[in-house]
C-alpha positions, 0 to 999 in steps of 0.5 A, a space after each residue: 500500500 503505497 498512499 492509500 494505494 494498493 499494489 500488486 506488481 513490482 514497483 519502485 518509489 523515489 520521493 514522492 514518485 511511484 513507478 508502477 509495473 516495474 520489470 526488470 531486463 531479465 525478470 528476476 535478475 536486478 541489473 544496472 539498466 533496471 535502475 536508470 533513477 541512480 543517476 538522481 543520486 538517491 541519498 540511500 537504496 533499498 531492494 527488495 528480493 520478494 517475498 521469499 528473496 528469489 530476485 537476484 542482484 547483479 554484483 555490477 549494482 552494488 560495484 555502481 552503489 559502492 563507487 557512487 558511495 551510496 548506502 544499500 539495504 538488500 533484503 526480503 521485500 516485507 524487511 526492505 519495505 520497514 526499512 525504506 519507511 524508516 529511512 524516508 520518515 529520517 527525511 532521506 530522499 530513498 529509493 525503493 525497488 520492490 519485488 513484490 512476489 516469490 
């Protein structure tokens, strides 16, 4: 639920935007390409993996993340999500990417 609205597909969230129907390149595989909003240089980025963690993590995105030195959470989506509403009530500008299945 994301301003009183509900979502069922993979999304993404930077300050007050949402992107809905997100899907990545190869599915369940998160590359550089599936997050062109690094360019606006978040404060801080969280992912979530799904529900049971099958989204993999290209290493090229924490290798991005680290040179950008930008901090990350990677964990399962219901974890990711407590952490990017703990993060953003700080006032950090986040970026959220949720799997929001498997």
């Amino acid at each position: 639920m994301i301003n009183g609205q509900q979502y069922h597909r993979d999304v993404k969230i930077l300050g007050q935007r949402v992107i809905p129907n997100w899907w990545r390149k190869e599915g369940h595989y998160l590359q550089l390409v599936d997050l062109p909003e690094l360019e606006e240089k978040p404060e801080a980025v969280v992912i979530g993996t799904g529900k049971y963690g099958r989204m993999d993590v290209d290493p090229e995105v924490l290798h991005r993340l680290e040179a950008l030195a930008i901090p990350y959470t990677i964990a399962i989506t219901d974890e990711a999500i407590q952490q990017f509403k703990t993060l953003s009530r700080k006032g950090k500008r986040v970026l959220g990417a949720f799997h929001l299945t498997c």
